[in-house]
Kinemage of the C-alpha trace (Angstrom):
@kinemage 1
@onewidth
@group {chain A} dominant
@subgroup {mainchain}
@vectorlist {calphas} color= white
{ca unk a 1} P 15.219 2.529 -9.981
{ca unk a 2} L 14.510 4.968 -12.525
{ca unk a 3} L 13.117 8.340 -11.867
{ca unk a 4} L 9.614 9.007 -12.886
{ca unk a 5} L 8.532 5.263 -12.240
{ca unk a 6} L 5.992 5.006 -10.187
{ca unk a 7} L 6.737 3.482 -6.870
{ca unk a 8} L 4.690 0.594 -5.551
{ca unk a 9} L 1.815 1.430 -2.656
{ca unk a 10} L 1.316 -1.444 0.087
{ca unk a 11} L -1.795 -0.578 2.161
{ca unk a 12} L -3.362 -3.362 4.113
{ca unk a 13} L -5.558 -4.838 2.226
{ca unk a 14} L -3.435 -5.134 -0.756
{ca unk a 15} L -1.196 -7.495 1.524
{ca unk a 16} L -3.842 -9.547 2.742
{ca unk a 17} L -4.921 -10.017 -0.828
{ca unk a 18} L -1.601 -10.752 -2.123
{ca unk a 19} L -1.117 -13.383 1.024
{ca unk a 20} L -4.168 -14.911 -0.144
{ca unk a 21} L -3.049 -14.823 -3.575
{ca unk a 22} L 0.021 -16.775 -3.003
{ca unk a 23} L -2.127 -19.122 -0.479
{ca unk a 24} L 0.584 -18.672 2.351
{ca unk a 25} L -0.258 -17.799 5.872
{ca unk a 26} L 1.465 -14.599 7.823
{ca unk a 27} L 4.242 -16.957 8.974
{ca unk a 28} L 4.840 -18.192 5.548
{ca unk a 29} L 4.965 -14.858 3.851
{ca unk a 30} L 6.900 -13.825 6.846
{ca unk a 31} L 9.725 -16.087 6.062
{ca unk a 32} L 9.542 -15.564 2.653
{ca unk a 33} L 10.006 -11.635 3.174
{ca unk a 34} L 12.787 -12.301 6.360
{ca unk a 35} L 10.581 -10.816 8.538
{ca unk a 36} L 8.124 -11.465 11.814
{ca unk a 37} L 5.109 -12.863 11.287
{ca unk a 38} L 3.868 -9.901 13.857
{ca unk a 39} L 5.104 -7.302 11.046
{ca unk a 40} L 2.767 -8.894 8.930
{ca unk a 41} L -0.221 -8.813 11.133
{ca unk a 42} L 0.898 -5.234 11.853
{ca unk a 43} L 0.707 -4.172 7.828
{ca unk a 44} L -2.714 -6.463 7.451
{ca unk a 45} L -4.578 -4.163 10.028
{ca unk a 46} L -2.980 -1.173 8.818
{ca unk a 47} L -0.799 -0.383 12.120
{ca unk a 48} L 1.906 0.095 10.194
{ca unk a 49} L 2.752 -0.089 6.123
{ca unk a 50} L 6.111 -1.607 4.722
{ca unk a 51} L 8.614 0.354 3.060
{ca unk a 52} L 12.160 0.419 1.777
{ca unk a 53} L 13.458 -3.292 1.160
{ca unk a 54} L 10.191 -4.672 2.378
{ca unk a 55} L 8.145 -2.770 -0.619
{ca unk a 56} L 10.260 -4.001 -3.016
{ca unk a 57} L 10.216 -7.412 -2.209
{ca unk a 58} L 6.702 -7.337 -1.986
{ca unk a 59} L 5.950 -5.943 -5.670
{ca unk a 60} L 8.847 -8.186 -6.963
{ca unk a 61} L 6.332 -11.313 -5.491
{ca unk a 62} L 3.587 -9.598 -6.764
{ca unk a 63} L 4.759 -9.509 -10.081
{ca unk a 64} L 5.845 -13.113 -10.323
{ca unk a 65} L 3.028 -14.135 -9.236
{ca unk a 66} L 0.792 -12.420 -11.437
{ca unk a 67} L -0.894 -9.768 -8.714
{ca unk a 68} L -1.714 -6.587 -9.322
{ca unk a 69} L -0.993 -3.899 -7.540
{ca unk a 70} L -1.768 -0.002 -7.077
{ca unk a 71} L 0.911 2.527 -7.610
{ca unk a 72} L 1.419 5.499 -5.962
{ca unk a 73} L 0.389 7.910 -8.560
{ca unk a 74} L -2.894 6.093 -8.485
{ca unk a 75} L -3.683 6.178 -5.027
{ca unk a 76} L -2.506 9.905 -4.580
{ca unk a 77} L -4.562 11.134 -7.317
{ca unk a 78} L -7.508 12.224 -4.970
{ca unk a 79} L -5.035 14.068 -2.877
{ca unk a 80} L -3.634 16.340 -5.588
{ca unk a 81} L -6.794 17.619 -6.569
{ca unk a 82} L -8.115 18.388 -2.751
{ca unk a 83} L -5.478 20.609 -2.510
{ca unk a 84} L -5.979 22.541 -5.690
{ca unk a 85} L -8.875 23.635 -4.161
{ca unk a 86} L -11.550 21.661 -4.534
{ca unk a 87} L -13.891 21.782 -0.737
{ca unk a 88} L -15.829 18.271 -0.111
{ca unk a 89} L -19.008 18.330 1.226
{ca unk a 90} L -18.568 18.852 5.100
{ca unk a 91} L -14.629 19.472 4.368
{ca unk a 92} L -14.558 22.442 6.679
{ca unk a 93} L -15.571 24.804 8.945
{ca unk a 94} L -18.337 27.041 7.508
{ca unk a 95} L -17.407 30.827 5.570
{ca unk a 96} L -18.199 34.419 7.588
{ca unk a 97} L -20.451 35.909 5.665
């Protein structure tokens, strides 16, 4: 992969949507990926997300299937700019004055 792509972000709703997508149940998708269908389960209520070889696979049956997906420049947008030191409401403990 090239640097400075953005890399593919799995969370769990993005699987379960995909897996609906493509119509398949967790076993299906399961065997299509070479995996358990309890790995699935465990990425569907967020227990655990994929990575390495199971990302991949995942975006390249996104893509030929038409599914969009988030990458991770998109979803860590929000981070960046909480740590450049912008304070939510409630984000900490209060000043001395």
């Amino acid at each position: 992969m090239p640097r400075g792509k953005r890399k593919p972000t799995w969370d769990a709703g993005q699987i379960h949507a995909l897996r609906a997508h493509l119509k398949l149940t967790q076993d299906e998708l399961a065997e299509e990926l070479g995996t358990r269908q309890q790995t699935i389960s465990e990425w569907e209520t967020g227990q655990y997300q994929p990575r390495g070889t199971s990302t991949r696979l995942l975006t390249l049956i996104a893509e030929r299937a038409g599914f969009a997906y988030e990458t991770s420049a998109t979803v860590r947008e929000p981070e960046l700019s909480d740590k450049a030191g912008e304070v939510g409401a409630g984000g900490g403990p209060p000043s001395p004055e």
